[in-house]
N, C-alpha and C positions, 0 to 999 in steps of 0.2 A: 504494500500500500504506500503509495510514493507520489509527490510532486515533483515533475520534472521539467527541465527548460533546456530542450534538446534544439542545439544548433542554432540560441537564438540570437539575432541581430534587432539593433535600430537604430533609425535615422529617420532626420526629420526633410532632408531632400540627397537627390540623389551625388552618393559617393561623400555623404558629411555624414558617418557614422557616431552613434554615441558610444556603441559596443558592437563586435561582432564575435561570434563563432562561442558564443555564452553555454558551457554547459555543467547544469549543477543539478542535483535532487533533494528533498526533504523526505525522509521516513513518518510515518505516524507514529509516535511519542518520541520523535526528534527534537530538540533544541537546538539550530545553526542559527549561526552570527554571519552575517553579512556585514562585509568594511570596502573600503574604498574611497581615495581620495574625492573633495567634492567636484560634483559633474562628472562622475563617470559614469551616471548612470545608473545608482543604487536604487532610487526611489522610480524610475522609470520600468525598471525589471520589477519592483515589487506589482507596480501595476501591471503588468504584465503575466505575469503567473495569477493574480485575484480575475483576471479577466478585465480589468478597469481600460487595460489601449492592447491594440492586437500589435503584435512581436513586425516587423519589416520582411523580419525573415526565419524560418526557424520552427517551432511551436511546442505546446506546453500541454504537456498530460498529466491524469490524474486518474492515479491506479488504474495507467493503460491507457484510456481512452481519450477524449479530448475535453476540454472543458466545459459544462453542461451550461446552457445559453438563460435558461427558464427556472424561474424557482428560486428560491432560497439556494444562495449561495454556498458550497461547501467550502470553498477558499475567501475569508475572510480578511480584509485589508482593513488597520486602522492607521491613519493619517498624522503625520506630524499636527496640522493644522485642521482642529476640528471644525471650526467654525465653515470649514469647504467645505464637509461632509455629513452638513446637514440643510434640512430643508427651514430656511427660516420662514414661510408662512405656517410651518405648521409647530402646533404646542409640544413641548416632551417628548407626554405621556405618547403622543402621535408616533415619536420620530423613534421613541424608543420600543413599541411595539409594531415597528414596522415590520419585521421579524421573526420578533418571536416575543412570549413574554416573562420577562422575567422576575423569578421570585422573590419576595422580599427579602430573602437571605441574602440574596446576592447583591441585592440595592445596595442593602444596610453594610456589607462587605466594603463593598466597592465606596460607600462613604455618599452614596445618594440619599439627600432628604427627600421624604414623600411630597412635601410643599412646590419643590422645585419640577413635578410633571407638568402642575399647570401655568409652567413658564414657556415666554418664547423663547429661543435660541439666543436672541442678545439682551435678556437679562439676565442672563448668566455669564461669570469668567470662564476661561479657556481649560482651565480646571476642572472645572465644573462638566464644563461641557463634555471633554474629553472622556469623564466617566462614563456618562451615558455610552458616546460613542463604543469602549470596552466594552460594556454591559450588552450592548445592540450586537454586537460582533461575538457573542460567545455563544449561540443559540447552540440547540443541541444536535444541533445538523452540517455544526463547522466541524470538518475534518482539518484542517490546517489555517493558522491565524498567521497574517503576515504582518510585525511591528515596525512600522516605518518611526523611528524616533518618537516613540509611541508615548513617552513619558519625558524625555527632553525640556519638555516646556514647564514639569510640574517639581515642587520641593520634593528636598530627598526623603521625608518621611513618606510626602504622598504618592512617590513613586514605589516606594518598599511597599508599602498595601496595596497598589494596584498591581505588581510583579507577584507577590505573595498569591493572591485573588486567579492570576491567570495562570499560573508554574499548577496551582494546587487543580484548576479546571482542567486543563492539560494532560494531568497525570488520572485523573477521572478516568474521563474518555478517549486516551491514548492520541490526544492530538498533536497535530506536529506545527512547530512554532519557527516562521524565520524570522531573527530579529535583529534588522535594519538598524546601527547606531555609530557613534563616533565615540561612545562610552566605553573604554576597553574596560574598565573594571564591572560593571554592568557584564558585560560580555561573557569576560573573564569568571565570572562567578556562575549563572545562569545558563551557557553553551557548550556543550559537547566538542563542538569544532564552530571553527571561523573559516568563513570563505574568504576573501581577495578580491572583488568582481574583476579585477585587472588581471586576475590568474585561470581566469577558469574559460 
């Protein structure tokens, strides 16, 4: 049971590649760390394997086959930058059941107040927000979650509870985690192996 990114290339015109000849995989109850200087490409590939921009060249499997167009998503992508990844005409409670729904254990985890569903998206900090997004992204149908700088923007206690929060989901349901950062110590503690995207 694997994610895979077999022979993938992009670019945004032709013969101005950002990556080419990209080939890595994620197991299900994997931990990899993805590193790479800035602009090579890190967060471009992460979209890429979640399904978010199609590969230039190349392409991306999942336990075999290709990535499934319709549905709840099994390869879930959570964003440096949540405030892009979500829908600011709709409230929360909307944004966070778009999904799936999650149980109060998991709110209370994750440090969601109940008051904060029926907010819109910019009346909340990026903190704030960012939880939801976690929350939204762990339904029980994500086979591999992909951490783009997923906690970067948040203090270091409240990224220990949201790493704690997703490491212990992870280990539940055998999912496989790639996670995008510049944090080597973050990495370093949390990862099995690091990739290089410059290496692979």
């Amino acid at each position: 049971m694997q994610l895979e990114a077999i022979d993938i290339g992009f670019g945004y015109k032709k013969n101005s590649w950002i990556f080419r000849h990209v080939h890595m995989s994620v197991s299900r109850g994997e931990i990899v760390g993805l590193v790479g200087p800035s602009g090579a490409g890190k967060t471009t590939l992460g979209k890429i394997l979640s399904g978010y921009e199609k590969p230039s060249e190349g392409l991306v499997r999942l336990n075999g086959s290709p990535l499934p167009s319709k549905g709840y998503h099994p390869v879930q992508l959570v964003f440096q930058h949540p405030e892009k990844a979500v829908n600011p005409k709709w409230r929360m409670k909307e944004i966070l059941h778009e999904g799936w729904n999650p149980d109060d254990e998991l709110l209370e985890r994750l440090g969601i107040e109940k008051d904060w569903l029926r907010r819109w998206p910019n009346e909340l900090s990026g903190g704030e927000l960012q939880r939801f997004c976690v929350a939204r992204a762990l339904g029980p149908s994500t086979q591999f979650l992909i951490a783009d700088e997923m906690t970067t923007m948040l203090d270091s206690i409240t990224q220990a509870q949201i790493w704690q929060v997703v490491l212990d989901m992870a280990q539940k349901r055998n999912m496989g985690i790639l996670v995008i950062s510049h944090e080597a110590h973050l990495l370093n503690r949390i990862c099995s192996r690091i990739i290089d995207i410059s290496q692979v």
